[in-house]
C-alpha positions in Angstrom: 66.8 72.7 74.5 70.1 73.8 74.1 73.3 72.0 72.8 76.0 72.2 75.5 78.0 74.2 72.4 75.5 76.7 73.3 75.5 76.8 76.7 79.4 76.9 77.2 79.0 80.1 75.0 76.3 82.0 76.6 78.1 80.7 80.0 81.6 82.6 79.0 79.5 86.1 78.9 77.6 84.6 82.1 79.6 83.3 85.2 76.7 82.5 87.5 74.3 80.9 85.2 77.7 78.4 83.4 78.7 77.5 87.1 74.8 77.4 88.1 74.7 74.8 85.3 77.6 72.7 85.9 77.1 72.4 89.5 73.6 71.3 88.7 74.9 68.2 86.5 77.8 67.0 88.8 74.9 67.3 91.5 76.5 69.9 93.7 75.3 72.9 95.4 76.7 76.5 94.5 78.5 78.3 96.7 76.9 81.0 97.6 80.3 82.9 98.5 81.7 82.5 94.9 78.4 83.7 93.3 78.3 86.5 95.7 79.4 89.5 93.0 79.7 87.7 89.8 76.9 89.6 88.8 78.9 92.8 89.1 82.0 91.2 87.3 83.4 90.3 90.3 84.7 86.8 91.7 86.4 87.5 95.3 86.4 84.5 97.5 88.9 82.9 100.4 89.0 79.4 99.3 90.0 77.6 102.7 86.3 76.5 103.2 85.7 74.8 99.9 85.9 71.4 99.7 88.1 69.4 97.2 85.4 68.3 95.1 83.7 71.7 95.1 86.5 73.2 92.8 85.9 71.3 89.8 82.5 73.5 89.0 84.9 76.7 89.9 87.6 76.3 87.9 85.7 74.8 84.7 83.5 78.0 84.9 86.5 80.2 85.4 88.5 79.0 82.4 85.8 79.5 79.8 85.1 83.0 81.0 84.8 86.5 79.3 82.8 88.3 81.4 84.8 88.8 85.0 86.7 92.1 85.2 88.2 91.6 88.9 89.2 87.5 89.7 90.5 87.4 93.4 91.1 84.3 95.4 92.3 84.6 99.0 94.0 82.1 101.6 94.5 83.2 105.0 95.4 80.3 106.5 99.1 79.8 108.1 101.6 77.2 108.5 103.3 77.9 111.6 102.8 73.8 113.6 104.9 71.1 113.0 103.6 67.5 111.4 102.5 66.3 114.8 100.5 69.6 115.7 98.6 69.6 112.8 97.5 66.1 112.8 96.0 67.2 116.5 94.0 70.2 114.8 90.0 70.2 113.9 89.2 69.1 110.4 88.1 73.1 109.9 91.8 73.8 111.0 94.0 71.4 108.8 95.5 72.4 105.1 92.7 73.9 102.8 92.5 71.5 100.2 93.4 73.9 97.5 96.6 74.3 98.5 97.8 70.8 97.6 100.3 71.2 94.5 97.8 69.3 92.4 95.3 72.0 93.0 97.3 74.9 92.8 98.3 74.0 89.4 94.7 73.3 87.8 93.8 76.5 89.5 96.6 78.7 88.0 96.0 76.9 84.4 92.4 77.9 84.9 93.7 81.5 85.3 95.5 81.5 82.6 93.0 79.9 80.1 90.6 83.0 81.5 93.5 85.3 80.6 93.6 84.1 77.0 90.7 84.6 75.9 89.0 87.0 78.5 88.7 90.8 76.7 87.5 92.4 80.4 90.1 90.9 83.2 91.8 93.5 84.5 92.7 92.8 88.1 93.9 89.8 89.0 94.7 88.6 92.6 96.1 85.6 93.6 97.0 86.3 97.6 98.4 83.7 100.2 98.5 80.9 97.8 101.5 78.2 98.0 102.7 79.0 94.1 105.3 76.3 93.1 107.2 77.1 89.9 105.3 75.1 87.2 101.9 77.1 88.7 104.0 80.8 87.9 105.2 79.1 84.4 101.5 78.6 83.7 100.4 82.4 84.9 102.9 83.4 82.8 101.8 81.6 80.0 98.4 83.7 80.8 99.7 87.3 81.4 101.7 87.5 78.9 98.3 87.1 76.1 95.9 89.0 78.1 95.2 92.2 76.1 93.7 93.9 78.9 95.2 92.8 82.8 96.3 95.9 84.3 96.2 95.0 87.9 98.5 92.1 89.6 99.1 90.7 92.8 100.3 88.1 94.6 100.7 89.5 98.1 101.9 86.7 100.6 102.6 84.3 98.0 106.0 82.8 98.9 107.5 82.9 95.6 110.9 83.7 96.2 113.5 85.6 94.0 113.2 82.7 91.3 109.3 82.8 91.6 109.6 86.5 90.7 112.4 86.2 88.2 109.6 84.1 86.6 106.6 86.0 86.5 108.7 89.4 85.7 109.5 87.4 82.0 105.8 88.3 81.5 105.7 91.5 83.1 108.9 93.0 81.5 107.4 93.0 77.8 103.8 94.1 79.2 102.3 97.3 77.9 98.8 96.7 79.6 99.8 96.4 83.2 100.2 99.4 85.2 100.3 97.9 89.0 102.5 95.1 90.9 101.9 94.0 94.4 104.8 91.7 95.8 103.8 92.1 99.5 105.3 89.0 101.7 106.5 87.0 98.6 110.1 86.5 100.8 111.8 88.3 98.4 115.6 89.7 98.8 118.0 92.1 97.1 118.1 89.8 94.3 114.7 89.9 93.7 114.4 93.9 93.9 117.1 93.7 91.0 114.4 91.7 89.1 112.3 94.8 89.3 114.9 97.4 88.5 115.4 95.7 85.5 111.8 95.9 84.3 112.1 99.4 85.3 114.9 100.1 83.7 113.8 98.3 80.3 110.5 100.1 80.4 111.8 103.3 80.6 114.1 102.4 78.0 111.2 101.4 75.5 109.0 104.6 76.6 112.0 107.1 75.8 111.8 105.6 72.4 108.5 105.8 71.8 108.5 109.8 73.3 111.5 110.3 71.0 109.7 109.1 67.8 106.2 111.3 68.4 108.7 114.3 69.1 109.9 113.5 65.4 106.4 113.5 63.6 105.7 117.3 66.0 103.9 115.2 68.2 103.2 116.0 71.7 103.7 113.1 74.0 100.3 111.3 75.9 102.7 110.7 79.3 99.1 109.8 81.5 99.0 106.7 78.8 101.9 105.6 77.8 102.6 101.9 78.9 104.1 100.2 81.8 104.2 99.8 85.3 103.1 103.0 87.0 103.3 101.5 90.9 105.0 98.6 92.6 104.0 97.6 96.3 107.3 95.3 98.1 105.4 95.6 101.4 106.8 92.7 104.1 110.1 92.0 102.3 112.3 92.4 104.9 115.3 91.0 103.2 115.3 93.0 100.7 117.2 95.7 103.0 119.3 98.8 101.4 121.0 97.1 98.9 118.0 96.3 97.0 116.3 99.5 97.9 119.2 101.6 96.1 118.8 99.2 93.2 115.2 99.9 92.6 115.9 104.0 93.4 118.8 104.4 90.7 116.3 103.1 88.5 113.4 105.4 89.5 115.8 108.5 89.2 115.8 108.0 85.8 112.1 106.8 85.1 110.0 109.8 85.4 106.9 107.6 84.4 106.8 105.4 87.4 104.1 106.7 89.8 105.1 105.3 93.1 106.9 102.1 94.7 106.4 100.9 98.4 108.7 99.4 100.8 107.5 98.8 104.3 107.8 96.2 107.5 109.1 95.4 110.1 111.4 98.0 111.2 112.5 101.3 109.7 115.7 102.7 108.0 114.1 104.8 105.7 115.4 105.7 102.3 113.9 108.4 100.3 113.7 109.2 97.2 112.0 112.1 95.4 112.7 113.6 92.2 110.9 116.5 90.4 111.9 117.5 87.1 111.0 118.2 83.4 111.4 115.5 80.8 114.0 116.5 78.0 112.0 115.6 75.3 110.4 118.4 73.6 107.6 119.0 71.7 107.1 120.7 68.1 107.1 124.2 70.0 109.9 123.4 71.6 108.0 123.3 75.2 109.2 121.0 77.6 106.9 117.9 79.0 106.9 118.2 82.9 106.7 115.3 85.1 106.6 115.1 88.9 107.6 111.5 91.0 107.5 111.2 94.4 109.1 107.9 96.1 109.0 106.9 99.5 110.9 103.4 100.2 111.3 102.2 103.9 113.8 100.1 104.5 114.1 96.9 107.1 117.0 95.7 108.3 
């Protein structure tokens, strides 16, 4: 028989069989909706039908884990009722459990002790969750370790402008992610300025590191060079022209960035697209081209 030294691990290379046996000695049942693709690397479940108690096994597995390339946890549910409506609703109808602050925050430290340690996470998705500011300080704490996330959302997260301004402290110094998906985080002009100053300091630092391979007759890899390569601002309404043009100065002179989006609501659109060659040169003397197309609609 085997320590539990031993089986904690086996279970970090082993999702289903760790939370199999953890469930088994808190006498639960697995969920059968979390173990649904962890065999293929992938955990991708809405949480608003798990009971409180059913997390513990969840989040235990989770934080130990090395084998998950894809983590995605989904809440669809909305708070649109006043106090006295929701106290009317069906048990199925009320708050999910998991979005209490108690269990955001042991969710988002699970995260982030999976980040730490995990040397395959590369897409992480945390979408419709109530984030409060010490559950961003401990994602943080997560991204800015992980060797290898290249993929980050948190669409319809209502993290505000100082939610963002938090999570871009990570994201500004990253080399490893290459995606961003703000969708419906009610974000404004300030928060677009965040962004256009990650742009602008990445392109700062990749300019640098072109300029110093053009000294050794090098010629620049541009498909891997590090950074953020597309940012999605979907359902930001407030973000309006002002922070628009702050993000499109930035991309007119970041010729690395891939694409940004910008859409909802209604439309003033404000286009962007730039074609051009990159001054650096090689040894030969031969310039590096690179092509960037833009398209950011506008609501006001």
């Amino acid at each position: 028989m085997l320590d539990p030294v031993q089986i904690r691990r086996r279970g970090a290379m082993d999702f289903e069989a760790y939370y199999e046996y953890v469930c088994g000695a808190q006498d639960m049942v697995p969920i059968s909706s979390v173990k649904a693709n962890v065999s293929h690397g992938v955990l991708d479940f809405n949480g608003d039908r798990i009971r409180l108690a059913d997390w513990a096994p969840i989040l235990k597995t989770l934080s130990i884990n090395k084998q998950l390339h894809h983590v995605a946890i989904r809440s669809c549910y909305q708070s649109t009722l006043g106090e006295t409506e929701k106290s009317r609703l069906p048990s199925w109808k009320k708050i999910p459990a998991f979005r209490s602050k108690d269990m955001t925050f042991r969710l988002c430290k699970a995260v982030r002790d999976c980040l730490n340690i995990s040397p395959s996470l590369r897409t992480l998705q945390l979408n419709g969750l109530p984030l409060r500011e010490r559950d961003l300080i401990a994602l943080t704490k997560g991204i800015g370790k992980s060797a290898t996330l290249e993929n980050l959302s948190l669409a319809n997260c209502p993290i505000g402008d100082e939610g963002l301004q938090t999570i871009c402290q990570s994201v500004k110094y990253s080399t490893i992610i290459k995606t961003v998906d703000f969708s419906g985080c009610n974000l404004t002009w300030q928060g677009a300025e965040h962004l256009a100053n990650i742009i602008k300091h990445q392109a700062t630092r990749r300019r640098s590191d072109v300029w110093a391979e053009s000294l050794r007759y090098r010629k620049p890899d541009l498909e891997h060079m590090g950074g953020i390569r597309r940012i999605t601002l979907n359902c930001n309404t407030l973000i309006g022209d002002r922070g628009a043009a702050a993000i499109a100065q930035e991309l007119t002179e970041d010729l690395w960035v891939k694409g940004s989006r910008k859409a909802g609501g209604g439309r003033s659109p404000l286009q962007l697209r730039s074609s051009g060659s990159n001054p650096w040169r090689t040894g030969r003397s031969r310039c590096v081209c690179v092509c960037v197309f833009v398209s950011v609609c506008v609501s006001t």
